[in-house]
N, C-alpha and C positions, 0 to 999 in steps of 0.2 A: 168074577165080580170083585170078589178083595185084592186083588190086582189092581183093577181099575182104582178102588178107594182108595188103594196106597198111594197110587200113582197122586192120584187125584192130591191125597193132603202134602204129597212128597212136593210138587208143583207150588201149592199156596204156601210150603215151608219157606221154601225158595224165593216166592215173592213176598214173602213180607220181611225176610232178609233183606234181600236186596231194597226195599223199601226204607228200612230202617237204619243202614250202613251209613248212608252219610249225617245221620243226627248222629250214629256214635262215634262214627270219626271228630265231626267238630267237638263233640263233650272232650275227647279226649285231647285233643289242639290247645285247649283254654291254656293262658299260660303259667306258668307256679307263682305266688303269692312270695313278694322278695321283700326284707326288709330294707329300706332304701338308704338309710345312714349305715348301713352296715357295708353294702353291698354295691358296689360301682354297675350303672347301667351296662350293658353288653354295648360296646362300638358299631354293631350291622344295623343300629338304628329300627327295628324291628319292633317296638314299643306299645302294642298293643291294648288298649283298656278293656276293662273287663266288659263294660256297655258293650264295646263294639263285638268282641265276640260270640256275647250272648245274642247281639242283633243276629250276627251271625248265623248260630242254632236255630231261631226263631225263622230263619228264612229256610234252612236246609232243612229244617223241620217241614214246614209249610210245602217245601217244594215236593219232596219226599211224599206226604199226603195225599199230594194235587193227584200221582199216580196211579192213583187207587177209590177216591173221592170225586167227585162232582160237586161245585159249592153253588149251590141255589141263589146265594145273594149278588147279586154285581160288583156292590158296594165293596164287599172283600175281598173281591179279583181284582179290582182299580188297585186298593190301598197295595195289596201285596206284590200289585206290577210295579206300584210306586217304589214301594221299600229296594224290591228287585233292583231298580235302573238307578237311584240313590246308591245303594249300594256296588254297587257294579261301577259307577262313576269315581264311589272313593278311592274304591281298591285299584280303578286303574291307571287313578291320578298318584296315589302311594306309590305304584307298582313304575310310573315314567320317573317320578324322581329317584327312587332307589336305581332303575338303570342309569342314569345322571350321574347319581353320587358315583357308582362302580366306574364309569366312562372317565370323569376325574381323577379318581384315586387311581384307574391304568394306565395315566397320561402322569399324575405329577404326586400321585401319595407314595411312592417306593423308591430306591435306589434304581432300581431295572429299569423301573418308568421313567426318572430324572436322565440316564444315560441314554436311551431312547428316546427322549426329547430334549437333548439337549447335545449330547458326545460323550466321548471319554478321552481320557487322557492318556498320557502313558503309561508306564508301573510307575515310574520313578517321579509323576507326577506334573504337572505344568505352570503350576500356582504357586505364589508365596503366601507368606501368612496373612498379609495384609488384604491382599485380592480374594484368595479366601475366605476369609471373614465379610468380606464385602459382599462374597456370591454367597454366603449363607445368611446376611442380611436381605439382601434379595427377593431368595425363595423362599422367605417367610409368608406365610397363609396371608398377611396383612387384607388381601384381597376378600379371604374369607368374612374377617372380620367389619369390613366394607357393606357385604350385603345382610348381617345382622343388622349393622345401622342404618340401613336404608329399608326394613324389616322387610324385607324379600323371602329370608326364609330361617326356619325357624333354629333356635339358638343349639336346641337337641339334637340335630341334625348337624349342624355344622363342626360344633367340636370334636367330635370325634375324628370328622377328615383333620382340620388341622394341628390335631394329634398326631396324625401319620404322618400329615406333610410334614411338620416342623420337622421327625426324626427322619423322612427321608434327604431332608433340606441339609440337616449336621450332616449325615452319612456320603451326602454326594460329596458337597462340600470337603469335607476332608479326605475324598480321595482322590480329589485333583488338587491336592496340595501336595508339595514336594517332599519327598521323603522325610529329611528332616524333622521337618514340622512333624509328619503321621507321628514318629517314634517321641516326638515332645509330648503331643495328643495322647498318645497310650499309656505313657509314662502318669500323667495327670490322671486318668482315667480310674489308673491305678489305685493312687493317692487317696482318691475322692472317695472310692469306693469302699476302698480299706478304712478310712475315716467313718463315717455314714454307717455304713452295711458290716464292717467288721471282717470280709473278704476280699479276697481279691475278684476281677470281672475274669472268668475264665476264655480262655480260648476261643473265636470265633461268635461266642454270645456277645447280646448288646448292652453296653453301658446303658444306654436310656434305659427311663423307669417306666415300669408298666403301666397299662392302663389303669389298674387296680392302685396301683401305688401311688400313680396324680390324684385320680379319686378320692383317695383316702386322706390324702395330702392337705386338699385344695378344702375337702369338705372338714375337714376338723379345723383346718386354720378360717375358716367362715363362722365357725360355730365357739370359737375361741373369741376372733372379733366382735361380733353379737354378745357374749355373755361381756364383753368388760363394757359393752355401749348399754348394758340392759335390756336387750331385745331379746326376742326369742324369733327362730322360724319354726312355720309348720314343715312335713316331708316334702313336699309339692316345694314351696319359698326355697328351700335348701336346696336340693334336687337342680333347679335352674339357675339359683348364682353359682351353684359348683359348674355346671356348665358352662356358664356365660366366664367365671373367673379359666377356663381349661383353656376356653376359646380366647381368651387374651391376653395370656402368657404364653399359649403358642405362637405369638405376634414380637411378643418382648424378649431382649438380649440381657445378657451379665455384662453393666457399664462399666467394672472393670475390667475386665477381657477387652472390651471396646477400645475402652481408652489408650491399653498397651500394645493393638495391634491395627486402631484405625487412628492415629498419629501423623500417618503419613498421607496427605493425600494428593499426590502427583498419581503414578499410573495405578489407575484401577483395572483395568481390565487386565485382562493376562490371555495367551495364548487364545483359543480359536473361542474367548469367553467375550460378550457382549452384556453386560447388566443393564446397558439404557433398552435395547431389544428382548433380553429376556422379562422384564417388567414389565415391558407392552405386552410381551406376549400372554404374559400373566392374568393380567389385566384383562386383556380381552378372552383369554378362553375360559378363566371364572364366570364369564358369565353367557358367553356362549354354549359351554356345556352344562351351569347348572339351572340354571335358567329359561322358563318356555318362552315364546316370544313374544306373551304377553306380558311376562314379567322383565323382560326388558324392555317393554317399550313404558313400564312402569317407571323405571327405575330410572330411566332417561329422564321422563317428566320430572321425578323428583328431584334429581339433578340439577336440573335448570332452576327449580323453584329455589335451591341450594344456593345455588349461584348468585342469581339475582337475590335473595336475603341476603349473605354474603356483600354483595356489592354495595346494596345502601348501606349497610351498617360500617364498611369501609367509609363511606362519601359521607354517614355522618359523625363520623370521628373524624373526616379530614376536617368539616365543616369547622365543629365544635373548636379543634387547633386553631383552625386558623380565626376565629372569633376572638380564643383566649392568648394568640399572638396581638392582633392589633389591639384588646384591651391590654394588652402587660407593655406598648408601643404608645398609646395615649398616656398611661402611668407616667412612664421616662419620661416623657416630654412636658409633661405637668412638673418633675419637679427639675427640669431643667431652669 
């Protein structure tokens, strides 16, 4: 008989463990509280508010319950099927862009990725510095920066890929430039770093600065600007111009560098490199891969409505000209 009892409560131990496991996994998931000028968001875009994880528990709670519980009311089976399929819907809407973002970032945010979609060249290179600079003009995110304005999708999200592109965009870039040039590159690199950082960049690490370091960068020089305009932002205000400024100097070049190596502009292209084909291609896999196909067939519309804004506002500045050509044409001839 005390066999059986053991048994008995050893059983109900076991299910109310197991009952319980997933309320304390999600308590424990919740994410750690970061101070946000201090601290640069993490890049895998994983962003999580505290609402939604606590929806979270409330459902894994709820669920958890159902296993052991019969709820007498209807009323509280709808809501919680509700929350259920709500929920389920967000996470698997989160869950196709973040496979988006990764499909991108293995097609065109890396060195590996850029040579795989694109070639490689010799060791010794196949580029000059001008052609060069022109294919890392190029393979700027500009694309990116394209569907924040056409608000397709959202500003936190994007920076961080054109964060990577832009360094995979230097890095290809300069190793389809000819030797020469790499050992002028290096040389610089040096310089810069030594200047700045007070080191030199060692051996096989990367010159570019970190994520941490743009962050910190972009977000004190935002908060330096505000304090001499007299503004203030809250965490949240700061938090998204610092993104929105990451996202659009991964787009922007050094216009002197520009000016001393695109001077020239006879041949652009160089070896097995195509810039007018890699821009289309550009162009159209930004929004083929990040994008579902309702959001492009958005972003189309928008386009056009673009367009045609665009165009009257052309025909009425041509109008207006040519208005104030034949009155400055009546003038003359008055004081003829």
């Amino acid at each position: 008989m005390k066999s059986i009892i053991g048994r008995g409560s050893l059983i109900s131990t076991a299910v109310l463990t197991t009952s319980l496991l997933p309320l304390v996994v999600a308590v424990f998931s919740l994410p750690s509280a970061r101070t946000r000028t201090r601290c640069a968001p993490t890049r895998s875009n994983h962003h999580l508010s505290i609402s939604q994880s606590t929806a979270q528990i409330i459902l894994a709670a709820s669920t958890s319950t159902s296993l052991q519980l019969k709820t007498s009311s209807s009323e509280d089976k709808e809501q919680r099927q509700k929350l259920g399929r709500r929920d389920r819907k967000k996470r698997l809407d989160e869950l196709q862009k973040q496979r988006r973002r990764n499909r991108w970032m293995k097609r065109y945010g890396t060195v590996e990725a850029l040579q795989q979609t694109f070639g490689t060249g010799p060791p010794w290179g196949d580029l000059s510095p001008t052609q060069t600079r022109s294919l890392y003009h190029t393979l700027l995110p500009r694309s990116l920066l394209a569907l924040n304005e056409l608000g397709l999708v959202k500003v936190e999200d994007l920076a961080p890929l054109a964060y990577e592109a832009r360094i995979a965009a230097k890095n290809y870039a300069r190793s389809r430039c000819v030797w020469t040039g790499r050992v002028g590159v290096f040389l610089f690199d040096q310089y810069r770093s030594l200047r700045d950082k007070g080191r030199l960049v060692k051996p096989g690490t990367s010159s570019s600065m970190s994520w941490e370091e743009i962050w910190a960068k972009y977000e004190s020089q935002i908060i330096r600007e505000r304090k001499e305009r007299g503004k203030e932002l809250d965490e949240d205000e700061l938090m998204m111009e610092t993104y929105m400024r990451i996202l659009e100097k991964s787009c922007s070049t050094n216009e002197a560098v520009d000016n001393l190596f695109l001077k020239d502009e006879g041949d652009i292209d160089g070896g097995d490199i195509s810039l007018a084909s890699i821009a289309s291609q550009l162009e159209k896999d930004v929004r083929a891969i990040l994008l579902s196909p309702s959001e492009i067939t958005k972003a189309e519309k928008t386009e056009k409505k673009l367009e045609k804004k665009q165009l009257k506002e052309r025909e009425k500045e041509e109008k207006m000209r040519r208005k104030a050509d034949r009155k400055e044409e009546r003038r003359k001839r008055k004081l003829r």
